[in-house]
C-alpha positions in Angstrom: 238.5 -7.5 325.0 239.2 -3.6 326.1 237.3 -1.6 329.0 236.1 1.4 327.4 235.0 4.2 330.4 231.6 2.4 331.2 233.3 -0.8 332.0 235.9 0.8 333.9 233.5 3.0 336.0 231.6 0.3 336.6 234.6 -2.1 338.1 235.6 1.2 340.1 231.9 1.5 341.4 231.4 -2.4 342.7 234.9 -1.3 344.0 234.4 1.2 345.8 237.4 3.4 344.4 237.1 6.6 343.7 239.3 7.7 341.0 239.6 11.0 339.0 239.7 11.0 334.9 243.7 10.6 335.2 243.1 7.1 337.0 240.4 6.1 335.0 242.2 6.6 332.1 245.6 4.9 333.8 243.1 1.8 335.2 241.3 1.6 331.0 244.7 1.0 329.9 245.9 -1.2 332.8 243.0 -3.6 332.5 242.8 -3.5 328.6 246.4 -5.1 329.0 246.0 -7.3 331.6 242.6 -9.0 329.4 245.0 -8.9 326.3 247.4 -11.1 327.9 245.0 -13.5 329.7 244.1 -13.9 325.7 247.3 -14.7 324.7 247.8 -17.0 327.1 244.6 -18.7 326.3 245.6 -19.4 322.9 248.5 -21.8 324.4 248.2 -25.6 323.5 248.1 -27.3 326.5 246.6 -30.6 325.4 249.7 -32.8 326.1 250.6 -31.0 329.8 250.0 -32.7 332.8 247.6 -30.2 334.6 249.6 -30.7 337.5 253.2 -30.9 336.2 256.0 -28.7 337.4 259.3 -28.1 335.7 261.4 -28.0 339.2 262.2 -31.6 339.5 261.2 -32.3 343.2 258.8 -34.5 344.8 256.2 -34.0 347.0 257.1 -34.0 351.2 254.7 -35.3 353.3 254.9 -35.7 357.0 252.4 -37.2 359.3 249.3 -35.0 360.3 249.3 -35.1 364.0 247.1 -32.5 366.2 249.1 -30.9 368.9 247.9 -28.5 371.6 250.8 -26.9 372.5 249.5 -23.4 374.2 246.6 -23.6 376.9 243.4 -21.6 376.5 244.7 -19.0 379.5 248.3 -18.7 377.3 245.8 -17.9 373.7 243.7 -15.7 375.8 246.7 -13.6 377.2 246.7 -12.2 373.8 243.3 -11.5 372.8 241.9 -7.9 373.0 239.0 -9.1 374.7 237.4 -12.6 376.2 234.6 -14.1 377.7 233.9 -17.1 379.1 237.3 -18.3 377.8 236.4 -17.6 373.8 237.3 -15.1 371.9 234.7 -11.9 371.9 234.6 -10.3 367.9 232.4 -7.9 366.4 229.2 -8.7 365.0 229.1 -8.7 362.0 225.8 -10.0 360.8 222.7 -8.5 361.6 
């Protein structure tokens, strides 16, 4: 697959970048490659690979999940901007 201009503008647009013809030009050729090698790699037999192997030989450390309240509310609120009530106070972000 290659991005021709439309496809690039496009990407730029949902973006938000705003580019001149330089970096349009330097993105077209960027992505083009990027989608030529995701083909390559798609043409790769992987039939008879574990979807999960690894070719480091190591196994997998677990340790026990344990919940831990270490810091009290006061000691997380020293560090907060702003608080209320003891919770944090963020900006709205939904209408």
């Amino acid at each position: 697959m290659e991005f021709d201009k439309n496809s690039t503008l496009k990407l730029a647009k949902l973006a938000r970048l705003s580019l001149n013809a330089e970096q349009l030009n330097s993105l077209e050729k960027d992505l083009t490659s990027i989608v030529s090698f995701i083909d390559q790699l798609k043409e790769i037999n992987t039939e008879k690979i574990d979807p999960t192997s690894n070719s480091l030989d190591q196994d997998l450390i677990l340790r026990e999940d344990v919940a831990e309240n270490k810091l009290s509310n006061e000691d997380l609120l020293k560090n907060v901007p702003e608080s209320e009530l003891g919770f944090f106070v963020v900006p709205k972000v939904i209408e």
